[in-house]
Backbone as CSV, one residue per row, in Angstrom:
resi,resn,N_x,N_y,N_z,CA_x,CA_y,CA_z,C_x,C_y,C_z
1,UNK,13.207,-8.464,-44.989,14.603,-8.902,-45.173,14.738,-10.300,-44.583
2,UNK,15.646,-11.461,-45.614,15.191,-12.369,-44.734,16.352,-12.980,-43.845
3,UNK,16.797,-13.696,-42.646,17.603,-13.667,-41.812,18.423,-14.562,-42.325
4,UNK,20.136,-14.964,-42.118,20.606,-15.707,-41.608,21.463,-15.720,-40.195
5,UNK,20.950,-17.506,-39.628,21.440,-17.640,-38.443,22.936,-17.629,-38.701
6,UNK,23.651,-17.330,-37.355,25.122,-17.710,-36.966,24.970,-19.076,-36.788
7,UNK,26.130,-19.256,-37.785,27.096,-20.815,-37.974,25.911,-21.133,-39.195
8,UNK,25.596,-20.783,-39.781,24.533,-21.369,-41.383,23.501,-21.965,-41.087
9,UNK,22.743,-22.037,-39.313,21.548,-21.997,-39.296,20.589,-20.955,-40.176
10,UNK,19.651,-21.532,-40.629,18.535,-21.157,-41.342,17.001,-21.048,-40.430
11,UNK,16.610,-20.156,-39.916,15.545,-20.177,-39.088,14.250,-20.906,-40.152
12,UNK,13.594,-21.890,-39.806,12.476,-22.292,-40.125,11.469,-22.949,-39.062
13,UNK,10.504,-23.512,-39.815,9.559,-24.632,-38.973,10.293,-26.007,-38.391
14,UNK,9.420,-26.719,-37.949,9.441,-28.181,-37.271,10.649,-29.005,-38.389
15,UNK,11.077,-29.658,-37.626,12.680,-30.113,-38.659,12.051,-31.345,-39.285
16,UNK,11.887,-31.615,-40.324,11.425,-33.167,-41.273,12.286,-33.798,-41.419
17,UNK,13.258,-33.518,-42.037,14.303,-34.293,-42.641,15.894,-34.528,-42.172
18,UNK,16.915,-35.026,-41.619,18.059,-35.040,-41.457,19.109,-35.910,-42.831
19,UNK,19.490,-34.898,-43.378,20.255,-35.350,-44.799,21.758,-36.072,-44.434
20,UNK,22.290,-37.375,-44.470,23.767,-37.014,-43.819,24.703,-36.637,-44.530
21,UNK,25.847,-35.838,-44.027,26.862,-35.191,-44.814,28.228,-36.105,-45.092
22,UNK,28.101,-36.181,-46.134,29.712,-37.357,-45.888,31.100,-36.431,-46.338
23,UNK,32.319,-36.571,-45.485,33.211,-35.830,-45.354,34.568,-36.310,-46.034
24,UNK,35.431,-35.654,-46.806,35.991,-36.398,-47.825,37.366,-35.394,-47.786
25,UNK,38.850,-35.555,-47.156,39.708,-35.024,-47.675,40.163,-34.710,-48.834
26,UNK,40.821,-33.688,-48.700,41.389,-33.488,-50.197,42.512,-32.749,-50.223
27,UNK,43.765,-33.667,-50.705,45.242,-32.731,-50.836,45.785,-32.685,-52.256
28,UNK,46.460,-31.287,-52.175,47.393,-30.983,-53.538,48.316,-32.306,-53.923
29,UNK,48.444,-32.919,-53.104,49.032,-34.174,-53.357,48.309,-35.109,-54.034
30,UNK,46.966,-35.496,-53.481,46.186,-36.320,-53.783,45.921,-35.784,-55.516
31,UNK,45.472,-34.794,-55.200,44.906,-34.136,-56.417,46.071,-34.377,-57.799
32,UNK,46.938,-34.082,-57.159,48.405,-34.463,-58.391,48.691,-35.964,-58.467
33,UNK,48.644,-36.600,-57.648,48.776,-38.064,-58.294,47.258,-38.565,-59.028
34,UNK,46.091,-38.108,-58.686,44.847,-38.925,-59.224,44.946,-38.663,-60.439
35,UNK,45.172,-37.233,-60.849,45.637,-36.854,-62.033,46.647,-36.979,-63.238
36,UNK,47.587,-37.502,-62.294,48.722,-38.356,-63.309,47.942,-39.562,-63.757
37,UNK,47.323,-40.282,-62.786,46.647,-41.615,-62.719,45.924,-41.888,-64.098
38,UNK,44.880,-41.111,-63.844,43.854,-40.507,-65.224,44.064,-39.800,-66.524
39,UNK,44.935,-39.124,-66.492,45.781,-38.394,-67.656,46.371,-39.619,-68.129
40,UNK,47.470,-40.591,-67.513,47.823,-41.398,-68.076,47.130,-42.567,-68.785
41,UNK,45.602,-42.365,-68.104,44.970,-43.460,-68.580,43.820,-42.975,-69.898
42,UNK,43.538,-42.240,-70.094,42.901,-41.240,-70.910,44.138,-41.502,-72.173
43,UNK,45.558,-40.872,-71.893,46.028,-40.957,-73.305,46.614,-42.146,-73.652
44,UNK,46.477,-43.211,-72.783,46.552,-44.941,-73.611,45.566,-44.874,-74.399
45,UNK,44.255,-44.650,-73.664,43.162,-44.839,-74.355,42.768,-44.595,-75.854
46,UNK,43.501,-43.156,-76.068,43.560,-42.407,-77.008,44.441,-42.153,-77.804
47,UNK,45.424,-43.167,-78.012,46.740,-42.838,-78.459,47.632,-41.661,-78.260
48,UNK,47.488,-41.370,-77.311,48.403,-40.475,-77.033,47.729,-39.130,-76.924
49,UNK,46.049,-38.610,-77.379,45.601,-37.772,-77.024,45.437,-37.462,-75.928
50,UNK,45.705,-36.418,-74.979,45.135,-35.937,-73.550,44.732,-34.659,-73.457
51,UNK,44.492,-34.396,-72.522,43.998,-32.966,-71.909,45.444,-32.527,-71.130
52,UNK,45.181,-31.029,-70.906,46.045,-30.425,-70.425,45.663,-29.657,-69.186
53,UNK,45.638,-30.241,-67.865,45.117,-29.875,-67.173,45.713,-28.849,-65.802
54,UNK,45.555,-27.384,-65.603,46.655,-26.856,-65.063,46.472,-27.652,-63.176
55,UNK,47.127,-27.583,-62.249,47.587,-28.507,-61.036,47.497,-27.443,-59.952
56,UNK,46.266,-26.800,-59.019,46.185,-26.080,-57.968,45.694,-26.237,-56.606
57,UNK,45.947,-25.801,-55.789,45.498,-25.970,-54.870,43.829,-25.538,-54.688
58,UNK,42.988,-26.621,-54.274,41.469,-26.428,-54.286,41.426,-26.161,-53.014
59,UNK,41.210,-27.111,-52.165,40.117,-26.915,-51.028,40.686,-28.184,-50.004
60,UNK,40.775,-28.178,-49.017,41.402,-29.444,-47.853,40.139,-30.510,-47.477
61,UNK,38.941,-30.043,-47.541,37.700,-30.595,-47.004,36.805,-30.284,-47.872
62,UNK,35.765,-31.566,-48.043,35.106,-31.139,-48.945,33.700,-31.814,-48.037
63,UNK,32.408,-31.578,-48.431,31.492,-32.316,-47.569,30.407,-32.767,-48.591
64,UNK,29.846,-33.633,-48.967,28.838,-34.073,-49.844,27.445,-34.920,-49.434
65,UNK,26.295,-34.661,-50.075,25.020,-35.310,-50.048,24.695,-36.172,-50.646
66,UNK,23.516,-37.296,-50.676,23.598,-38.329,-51.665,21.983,-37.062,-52.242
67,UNK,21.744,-37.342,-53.478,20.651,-36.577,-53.840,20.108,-37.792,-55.257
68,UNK,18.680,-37.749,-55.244,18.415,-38.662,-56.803,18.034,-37.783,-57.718
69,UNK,17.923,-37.928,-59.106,17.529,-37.646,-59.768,16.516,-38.876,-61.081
70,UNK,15.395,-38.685,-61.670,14.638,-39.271,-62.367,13.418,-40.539,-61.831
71,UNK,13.396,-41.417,-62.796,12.189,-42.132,-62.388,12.334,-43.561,-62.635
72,UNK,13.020,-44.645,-62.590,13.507,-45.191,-60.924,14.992,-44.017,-60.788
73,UNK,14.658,-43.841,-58.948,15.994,-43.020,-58.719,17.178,-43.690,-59.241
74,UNK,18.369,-42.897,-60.014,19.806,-42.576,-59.937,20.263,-41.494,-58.800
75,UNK,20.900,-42.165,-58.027,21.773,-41.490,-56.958,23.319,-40.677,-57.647
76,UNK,23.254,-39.562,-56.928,24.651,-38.849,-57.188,24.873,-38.011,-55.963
77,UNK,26.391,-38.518,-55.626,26.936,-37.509,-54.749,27.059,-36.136,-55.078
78,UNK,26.582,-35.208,-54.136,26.607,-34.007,-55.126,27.294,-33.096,-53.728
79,UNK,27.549,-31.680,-54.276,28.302,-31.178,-53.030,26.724,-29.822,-52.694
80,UNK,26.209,-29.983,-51.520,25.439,-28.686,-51.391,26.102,-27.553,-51.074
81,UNK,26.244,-26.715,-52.353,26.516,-25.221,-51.943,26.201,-23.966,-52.093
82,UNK,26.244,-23.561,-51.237,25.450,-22.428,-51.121,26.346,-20.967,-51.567
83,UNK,27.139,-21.304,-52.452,27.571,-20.405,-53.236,27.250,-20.602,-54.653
84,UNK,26.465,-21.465,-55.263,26.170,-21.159,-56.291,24.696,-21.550,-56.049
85,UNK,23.588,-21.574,-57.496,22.234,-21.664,-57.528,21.583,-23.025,-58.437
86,UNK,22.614,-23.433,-59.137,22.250,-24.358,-59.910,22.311,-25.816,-59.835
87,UNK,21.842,-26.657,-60.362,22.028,-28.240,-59.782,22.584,-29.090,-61.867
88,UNK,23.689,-29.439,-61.223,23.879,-30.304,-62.276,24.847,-31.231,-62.067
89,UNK,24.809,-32.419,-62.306,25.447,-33.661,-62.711,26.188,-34.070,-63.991
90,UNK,26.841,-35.150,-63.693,27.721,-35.599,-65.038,26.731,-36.496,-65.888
91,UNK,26.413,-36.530,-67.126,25.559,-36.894,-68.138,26.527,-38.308,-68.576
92,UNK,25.549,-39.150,-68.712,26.033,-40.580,-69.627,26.812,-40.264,-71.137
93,UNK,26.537,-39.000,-71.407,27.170,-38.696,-72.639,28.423,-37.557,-72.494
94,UNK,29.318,-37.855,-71.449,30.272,-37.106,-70.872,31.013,-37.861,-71.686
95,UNK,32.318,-37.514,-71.830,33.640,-38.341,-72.525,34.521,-37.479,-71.762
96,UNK,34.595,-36.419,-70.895,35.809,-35.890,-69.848,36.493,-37.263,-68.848
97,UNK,37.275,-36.660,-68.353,37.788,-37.730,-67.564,37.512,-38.105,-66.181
98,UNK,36.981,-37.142,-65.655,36.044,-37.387,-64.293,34.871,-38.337,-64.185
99,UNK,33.977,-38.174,-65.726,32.890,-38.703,-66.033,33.093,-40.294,-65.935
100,UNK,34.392,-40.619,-65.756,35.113,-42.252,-66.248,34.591,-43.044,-65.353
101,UNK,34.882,-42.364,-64.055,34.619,-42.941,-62.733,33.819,-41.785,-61.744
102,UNK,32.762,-41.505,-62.734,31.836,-40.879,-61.246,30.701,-41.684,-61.711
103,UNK,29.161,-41.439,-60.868,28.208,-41.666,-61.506,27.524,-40.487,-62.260
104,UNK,26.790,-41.155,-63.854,26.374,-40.226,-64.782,25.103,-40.651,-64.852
105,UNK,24.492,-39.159,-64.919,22.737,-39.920,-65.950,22.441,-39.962,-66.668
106,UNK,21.876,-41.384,-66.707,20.965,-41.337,-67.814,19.238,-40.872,-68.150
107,UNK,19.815,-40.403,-69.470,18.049,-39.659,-69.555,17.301,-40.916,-69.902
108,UNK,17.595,-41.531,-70.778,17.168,-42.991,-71.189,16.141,-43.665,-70.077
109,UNK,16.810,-43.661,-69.059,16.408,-44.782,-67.947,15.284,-44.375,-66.672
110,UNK,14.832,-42.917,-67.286,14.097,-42.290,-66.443,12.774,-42.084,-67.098
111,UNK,11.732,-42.343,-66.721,9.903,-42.551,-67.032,9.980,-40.403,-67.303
112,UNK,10.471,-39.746,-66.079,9.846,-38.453,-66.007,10.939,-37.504,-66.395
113,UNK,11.594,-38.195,-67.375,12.748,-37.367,-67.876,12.141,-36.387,-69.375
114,UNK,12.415,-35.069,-69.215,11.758,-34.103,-69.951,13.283,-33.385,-71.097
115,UNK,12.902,-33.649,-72.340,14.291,-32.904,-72.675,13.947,-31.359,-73.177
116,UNK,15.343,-30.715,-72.538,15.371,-29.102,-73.078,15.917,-28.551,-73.894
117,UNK,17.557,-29.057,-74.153,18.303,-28.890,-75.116,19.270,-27.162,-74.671
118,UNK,19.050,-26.143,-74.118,19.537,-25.460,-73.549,21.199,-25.156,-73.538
119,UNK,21.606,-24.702,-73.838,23.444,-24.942,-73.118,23.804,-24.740,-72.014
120,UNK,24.043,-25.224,-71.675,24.666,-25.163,-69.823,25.847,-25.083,-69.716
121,UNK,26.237,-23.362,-68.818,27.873,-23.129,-68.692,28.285,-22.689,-67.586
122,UNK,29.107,-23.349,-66.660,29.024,-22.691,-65.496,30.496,-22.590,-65.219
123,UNK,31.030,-21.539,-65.026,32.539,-21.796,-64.450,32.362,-21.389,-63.064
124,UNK,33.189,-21.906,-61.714,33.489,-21.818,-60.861,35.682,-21.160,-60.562
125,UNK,35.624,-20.828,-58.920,36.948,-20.453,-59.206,37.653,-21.940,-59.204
126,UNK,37.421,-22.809,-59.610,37.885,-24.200,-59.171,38.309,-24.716,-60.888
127,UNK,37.272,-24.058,-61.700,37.031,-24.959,-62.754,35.893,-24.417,-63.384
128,UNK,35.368,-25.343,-64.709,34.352,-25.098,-65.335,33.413,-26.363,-66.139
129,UNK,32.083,-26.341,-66.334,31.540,-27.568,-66.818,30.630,-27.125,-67.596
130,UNK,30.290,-27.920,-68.559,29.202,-27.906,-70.157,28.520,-28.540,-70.257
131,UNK,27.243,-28.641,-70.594,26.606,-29.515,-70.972,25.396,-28.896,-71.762
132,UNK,24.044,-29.106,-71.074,22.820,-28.928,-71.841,21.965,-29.055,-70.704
133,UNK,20.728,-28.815,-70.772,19.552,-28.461,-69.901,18.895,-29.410,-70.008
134,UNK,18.337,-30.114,-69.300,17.297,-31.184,-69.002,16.278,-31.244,-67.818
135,UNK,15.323,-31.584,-67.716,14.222,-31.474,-66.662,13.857,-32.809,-66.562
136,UNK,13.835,-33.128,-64.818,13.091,-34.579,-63.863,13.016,-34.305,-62.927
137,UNK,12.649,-35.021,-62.087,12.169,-35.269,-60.247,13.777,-35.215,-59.496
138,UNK,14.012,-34.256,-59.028,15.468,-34.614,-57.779,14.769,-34.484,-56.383
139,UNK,15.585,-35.104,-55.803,14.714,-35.798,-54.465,16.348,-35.604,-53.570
140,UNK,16.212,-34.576,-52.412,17.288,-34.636,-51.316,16.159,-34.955,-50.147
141,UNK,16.779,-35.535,-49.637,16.120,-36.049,-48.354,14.525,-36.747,-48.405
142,UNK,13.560,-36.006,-47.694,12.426,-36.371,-48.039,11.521,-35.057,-49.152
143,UNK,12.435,-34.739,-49.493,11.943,-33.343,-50.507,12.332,-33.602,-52.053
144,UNK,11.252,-33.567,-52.603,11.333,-33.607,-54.065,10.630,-32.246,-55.158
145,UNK,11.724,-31.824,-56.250,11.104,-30.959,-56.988,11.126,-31.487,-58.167
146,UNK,10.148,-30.913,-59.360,10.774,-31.544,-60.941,11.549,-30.243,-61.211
147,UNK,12.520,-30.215,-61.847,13.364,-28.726,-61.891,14.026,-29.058,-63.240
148,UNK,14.917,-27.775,-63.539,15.555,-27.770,-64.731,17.414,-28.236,-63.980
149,UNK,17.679,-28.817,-64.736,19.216,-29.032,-64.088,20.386,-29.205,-65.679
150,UNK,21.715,-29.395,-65.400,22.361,-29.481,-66.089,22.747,-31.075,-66.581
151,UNK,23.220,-31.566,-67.086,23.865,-32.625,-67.843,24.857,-32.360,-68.216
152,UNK,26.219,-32.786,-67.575,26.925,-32.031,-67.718,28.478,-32.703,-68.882
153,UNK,28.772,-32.621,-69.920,29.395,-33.182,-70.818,30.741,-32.527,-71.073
154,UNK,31.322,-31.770,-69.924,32.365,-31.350,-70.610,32.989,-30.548,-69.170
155,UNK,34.053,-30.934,-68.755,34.722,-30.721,-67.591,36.246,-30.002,-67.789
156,UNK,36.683,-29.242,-67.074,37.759,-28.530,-67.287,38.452,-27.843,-65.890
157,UNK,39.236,-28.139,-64.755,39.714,-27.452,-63.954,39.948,-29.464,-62.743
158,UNK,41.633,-28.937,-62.164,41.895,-30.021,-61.846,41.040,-30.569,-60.247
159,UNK,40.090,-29.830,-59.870,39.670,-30.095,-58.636,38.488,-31.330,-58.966
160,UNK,38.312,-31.298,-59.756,37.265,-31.770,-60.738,37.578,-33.940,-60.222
161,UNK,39.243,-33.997,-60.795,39.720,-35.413,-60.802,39.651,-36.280,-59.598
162,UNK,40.078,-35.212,-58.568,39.771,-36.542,-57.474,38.847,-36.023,-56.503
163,UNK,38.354,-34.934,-56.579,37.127,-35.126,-55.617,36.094,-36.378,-55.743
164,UNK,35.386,-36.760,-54.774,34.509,-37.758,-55.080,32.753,-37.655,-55.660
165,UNK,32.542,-35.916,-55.612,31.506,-35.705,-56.165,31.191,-35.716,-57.845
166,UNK,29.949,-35.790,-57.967,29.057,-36.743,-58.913,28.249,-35.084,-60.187
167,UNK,28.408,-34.440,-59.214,27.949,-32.839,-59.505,27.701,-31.896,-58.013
168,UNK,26.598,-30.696,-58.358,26.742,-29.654,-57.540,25.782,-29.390,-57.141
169,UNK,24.866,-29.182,-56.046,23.413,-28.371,-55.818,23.831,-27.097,-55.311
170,UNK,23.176,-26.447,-56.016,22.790,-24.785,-55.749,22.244,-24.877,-54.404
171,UNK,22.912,-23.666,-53.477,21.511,-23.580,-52.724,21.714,-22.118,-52.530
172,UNK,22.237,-21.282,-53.099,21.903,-19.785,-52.931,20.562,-19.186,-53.586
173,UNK,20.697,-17.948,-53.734,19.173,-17.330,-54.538,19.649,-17.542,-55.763
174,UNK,17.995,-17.382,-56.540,17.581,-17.683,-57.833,18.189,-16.739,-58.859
175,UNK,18.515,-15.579,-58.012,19.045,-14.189,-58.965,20.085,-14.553,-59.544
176,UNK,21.386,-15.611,-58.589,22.409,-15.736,-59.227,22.692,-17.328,-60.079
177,UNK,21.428,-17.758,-60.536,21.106,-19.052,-61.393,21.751,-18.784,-62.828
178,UNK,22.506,-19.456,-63.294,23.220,-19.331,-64.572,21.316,-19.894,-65.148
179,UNK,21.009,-18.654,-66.375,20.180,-18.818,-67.632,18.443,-18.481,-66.547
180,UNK,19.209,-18.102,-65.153,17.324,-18.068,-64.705,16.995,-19.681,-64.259
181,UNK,17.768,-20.615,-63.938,16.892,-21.935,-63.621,16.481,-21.538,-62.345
182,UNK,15.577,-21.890,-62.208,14.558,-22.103,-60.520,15.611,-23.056,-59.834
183,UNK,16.147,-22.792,-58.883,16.808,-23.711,-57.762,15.635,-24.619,-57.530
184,UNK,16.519,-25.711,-56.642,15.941,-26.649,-56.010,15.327,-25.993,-55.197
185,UNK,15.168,-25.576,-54.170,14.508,-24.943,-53.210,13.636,-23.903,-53.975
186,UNK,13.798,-23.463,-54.596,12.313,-22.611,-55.296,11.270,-23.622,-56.015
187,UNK,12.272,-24.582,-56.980,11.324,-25.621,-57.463,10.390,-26.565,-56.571
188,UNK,10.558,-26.707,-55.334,10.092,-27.927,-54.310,8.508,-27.350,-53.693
189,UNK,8.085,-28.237,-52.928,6.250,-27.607,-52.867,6.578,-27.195,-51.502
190,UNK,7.689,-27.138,-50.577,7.988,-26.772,-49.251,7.508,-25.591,-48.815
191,UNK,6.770,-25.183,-47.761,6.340,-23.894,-47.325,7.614,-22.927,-46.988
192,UNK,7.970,-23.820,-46.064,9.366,-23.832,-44.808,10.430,-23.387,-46.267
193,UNK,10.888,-22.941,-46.703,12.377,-22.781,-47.689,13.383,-22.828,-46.909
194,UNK,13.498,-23.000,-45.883,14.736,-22.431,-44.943,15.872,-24.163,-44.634
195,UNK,17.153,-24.069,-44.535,17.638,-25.257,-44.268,19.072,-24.490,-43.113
196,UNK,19.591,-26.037,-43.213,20.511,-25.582,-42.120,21.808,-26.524,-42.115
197,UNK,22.831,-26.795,-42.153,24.163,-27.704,-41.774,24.732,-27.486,-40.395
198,UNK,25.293,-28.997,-39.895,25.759,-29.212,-38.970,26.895,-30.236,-39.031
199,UNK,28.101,-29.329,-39.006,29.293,-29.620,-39.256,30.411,-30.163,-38.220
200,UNK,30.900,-31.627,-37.697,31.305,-32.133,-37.014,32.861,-32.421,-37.343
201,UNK,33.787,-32.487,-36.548,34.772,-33.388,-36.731,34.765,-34.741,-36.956
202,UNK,33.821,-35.133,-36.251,33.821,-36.532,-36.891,32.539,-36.603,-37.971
203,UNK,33.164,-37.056,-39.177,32.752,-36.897,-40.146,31.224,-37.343,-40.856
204,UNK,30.901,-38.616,-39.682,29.836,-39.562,-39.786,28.574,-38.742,-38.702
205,UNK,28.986,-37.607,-38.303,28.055,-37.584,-37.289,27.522,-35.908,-37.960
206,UNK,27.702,-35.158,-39.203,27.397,-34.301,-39.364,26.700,-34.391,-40.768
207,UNK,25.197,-33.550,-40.512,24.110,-33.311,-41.192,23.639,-32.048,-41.594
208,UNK,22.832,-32.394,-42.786,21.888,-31.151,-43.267,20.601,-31.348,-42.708
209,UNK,19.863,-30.472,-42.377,18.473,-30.452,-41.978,17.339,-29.594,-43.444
210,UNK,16.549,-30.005,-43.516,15.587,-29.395,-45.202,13.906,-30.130,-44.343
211,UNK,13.347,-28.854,-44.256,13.270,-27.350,-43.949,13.709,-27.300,-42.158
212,UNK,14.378,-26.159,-41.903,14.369,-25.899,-40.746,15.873,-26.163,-40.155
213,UNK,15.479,-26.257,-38.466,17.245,-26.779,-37.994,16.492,-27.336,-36.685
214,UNK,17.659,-27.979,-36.664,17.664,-28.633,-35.329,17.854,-27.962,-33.782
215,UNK,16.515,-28.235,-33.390,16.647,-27.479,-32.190,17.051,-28.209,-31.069
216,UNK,17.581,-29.491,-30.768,18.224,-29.872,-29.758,19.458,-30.318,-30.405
217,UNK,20.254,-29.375,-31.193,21.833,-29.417,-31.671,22.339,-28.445,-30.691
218,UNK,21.591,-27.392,-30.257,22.745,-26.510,-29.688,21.456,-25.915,-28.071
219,UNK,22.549,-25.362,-27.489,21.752,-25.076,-26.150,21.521,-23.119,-26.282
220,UNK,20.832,-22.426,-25.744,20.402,-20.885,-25.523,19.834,-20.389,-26.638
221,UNK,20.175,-18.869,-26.260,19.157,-18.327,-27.682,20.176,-18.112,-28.976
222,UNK,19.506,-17.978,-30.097,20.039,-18.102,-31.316,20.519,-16.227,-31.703
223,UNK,21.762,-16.092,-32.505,21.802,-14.655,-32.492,21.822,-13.955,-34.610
224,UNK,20.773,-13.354,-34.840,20.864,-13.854,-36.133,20.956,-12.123,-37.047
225,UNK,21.273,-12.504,-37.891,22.267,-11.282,-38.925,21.236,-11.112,-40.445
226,UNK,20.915,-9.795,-40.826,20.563,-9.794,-42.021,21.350,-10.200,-43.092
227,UNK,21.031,-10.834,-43.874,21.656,-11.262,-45.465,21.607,-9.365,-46.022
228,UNK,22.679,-9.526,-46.648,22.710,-7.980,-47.264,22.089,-7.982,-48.429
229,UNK,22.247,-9.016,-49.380,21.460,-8.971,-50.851,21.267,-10.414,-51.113
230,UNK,19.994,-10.474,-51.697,19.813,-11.564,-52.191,20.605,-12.552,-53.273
231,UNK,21.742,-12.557,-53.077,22.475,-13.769,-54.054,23.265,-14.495,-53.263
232,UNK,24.200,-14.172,-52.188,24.783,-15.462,-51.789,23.759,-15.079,-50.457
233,UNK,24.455,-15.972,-48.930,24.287,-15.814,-48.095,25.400,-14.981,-47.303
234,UNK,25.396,-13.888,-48.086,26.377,-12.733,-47.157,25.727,-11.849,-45.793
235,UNK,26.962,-11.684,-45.438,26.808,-10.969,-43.906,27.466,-9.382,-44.226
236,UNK,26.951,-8.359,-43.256,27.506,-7.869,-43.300,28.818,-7.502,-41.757
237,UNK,30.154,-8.129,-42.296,30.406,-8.035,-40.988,31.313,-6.906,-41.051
238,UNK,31.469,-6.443,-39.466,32.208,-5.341,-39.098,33.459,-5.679,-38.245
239,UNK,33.533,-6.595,-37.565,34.760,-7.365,-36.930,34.340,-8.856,-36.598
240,UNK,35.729,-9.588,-36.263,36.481,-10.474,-36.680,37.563,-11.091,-35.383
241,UNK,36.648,-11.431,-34.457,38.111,-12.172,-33.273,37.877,-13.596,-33.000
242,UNK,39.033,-14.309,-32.326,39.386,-15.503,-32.371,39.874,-15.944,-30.903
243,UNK,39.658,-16.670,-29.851,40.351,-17.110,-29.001,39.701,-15.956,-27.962
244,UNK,38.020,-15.370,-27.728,38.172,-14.678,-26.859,36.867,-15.463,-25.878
245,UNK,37.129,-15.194,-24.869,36.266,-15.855,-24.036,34.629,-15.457,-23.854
C-alpha cells in the first residue's frame, strides 16, 4: 500500500529538484469583470457572435508551475493537480477565448512533436476542455518524459477566463487518466515517483519538490496515512479538529 505524508508530503529519496510555485488570486469579482472584458471583445470581433458563459464562484487561490513542452522548449503555466491524471495545454489551433491571451502550442515548432489525432475530453467541476491527443518531451523541473498529452481547442466553464494558467498537469494515478494516458510521472525514467508541495503565505517562497521532499522544511518525525485507493490521494479520515494545542 503506498503512503501519503501529512500536509501532501510524498515520502521519497534524496530531493533533486525544487519547482517554484507561483501564487495567483482569484475573485468572483475578478472573474466577472475579465469576462465582460473578453466576451465583449470576442463579439466585436465577430459581429456580434459570442459565447454564453454561465458566472460562478471557482476557487480564491490558485497556485501554478512553469512546465515545457517540445523541441526547442515552449513554456506553459500549468496548475499541478493532483486531482486529476492528465496533462494538457491550449493548442495554437484554439479559437476559445482564453486561448486569446494564454500561451498555446505549437506542434509546428517542435523537432520531437509526434501526432495522434485521438479526442481529448475532460470536464472538471469548474468547466470543460477539447481537443485531440498529441505526443513530445514535457520537462517540469529537472525531469523530463515523452508522454501523450492534450491540445486543447475548445474551452467551456467561466474559471477558465481569468485564471492565469496555460493548462493542467495530472498528478494523481493512472487509473483515473481520461482514455488510459500514462501520467507524467509514470511516463518519466524517475526511480523515486514520489513528490511533495510546500505551501507558504508568502507566495514567492513556496515550492514543489520532484522526486522526494524536503527534509530541512520541517523539524521531528513525519506521521503518515494509507491512501485508500489508487485514484486520487485520499485519506481515510475519522476526525477533524481545529485550534487544539
Amino acid at each position: 500500500m503506498q503512503k501519503l505524508v501529512t500536509l501532501a508530503l510524498l515520502l521519497g529519496a534524496a530531493l533533486t529538484a525544487k519547482i517554484p510555485l507561483m501564487k495567483r488570486e482569484l475573485s468572483k469579482e475578478l472573474l466577472e469583470r475579465q469576462k465582460a472584458i473578453y466576451e465583449a471583445r470576442y463579439k466585436q470581433f465577430l459581429n456580434g457572435v459570442g459565447e454564453d458563459v454561465p458566472v460562478k464562484d471557482f476557487m480564491n487561490t490558485q497556485y501554478f508551475v512553469s512546465a515545457s513542452i517540445g523541441t526547442p522548449a515552449q513554456t506553459f503555466t500549468v496548475v499541478p493537480d493532483t486531482g486529476s491524471s492528465n496533462l494538457w495545454v491550449y493548442s495554437k489551433s484554439c479559437y476559445s477565448i482564453p486561448c486569446w491571451y494564454h500561451a498555446t502550442y505549437d506542434s509546428s515548432k517542435s523537432s520531437t512533436y509526434v501526432k495522434d489525432g485521438r479526442a481529448f475530453d475532460i470536464t472538471y467541476g469548474s468547466g470543460s476542455v477539447k481537443g485531440t491527443v498529441s505526443e513530445d518531451i514535457t520537462t517540469l523541473g529537472d525531469t523530463s518524459a515523452k508522454m501523450y498529452f492534450g491540445e486543447v481547442t475548445s474551452v467551456s466553464g467561466v474559471s477558465f477566463y481569468a485564471s492565469e494558467m496555460s493548462g493542467i498537469l495530472g498528478l494523481a494515478y493512472g487509473s483515473i487518466s481520461v482514455d488510459g494516458l500514462p501520467t507524467f510521472i509514470d511516463s518519466s525514467s524517475l526511480t523515486d515517483k514520489s513528490f511533495a508541495f510546500y505551501l507558504h503565505e508568502n507566495p514567492t517562497a513556496s515550492y514543489m519538490t520532484l522526486p522526494g521532499y524536503d527534509k530541512s522544511a520541517f523539524n521531528g518525525d513525519l506521521t503518515y496515512h494509507n491512501v485508500i485507493e489508487e485514484k486520487y490521494w485520499g485519506l481515510n479520515l475519522t476526525a477533524m479538529a481545529q485550534g487544539t494545542n
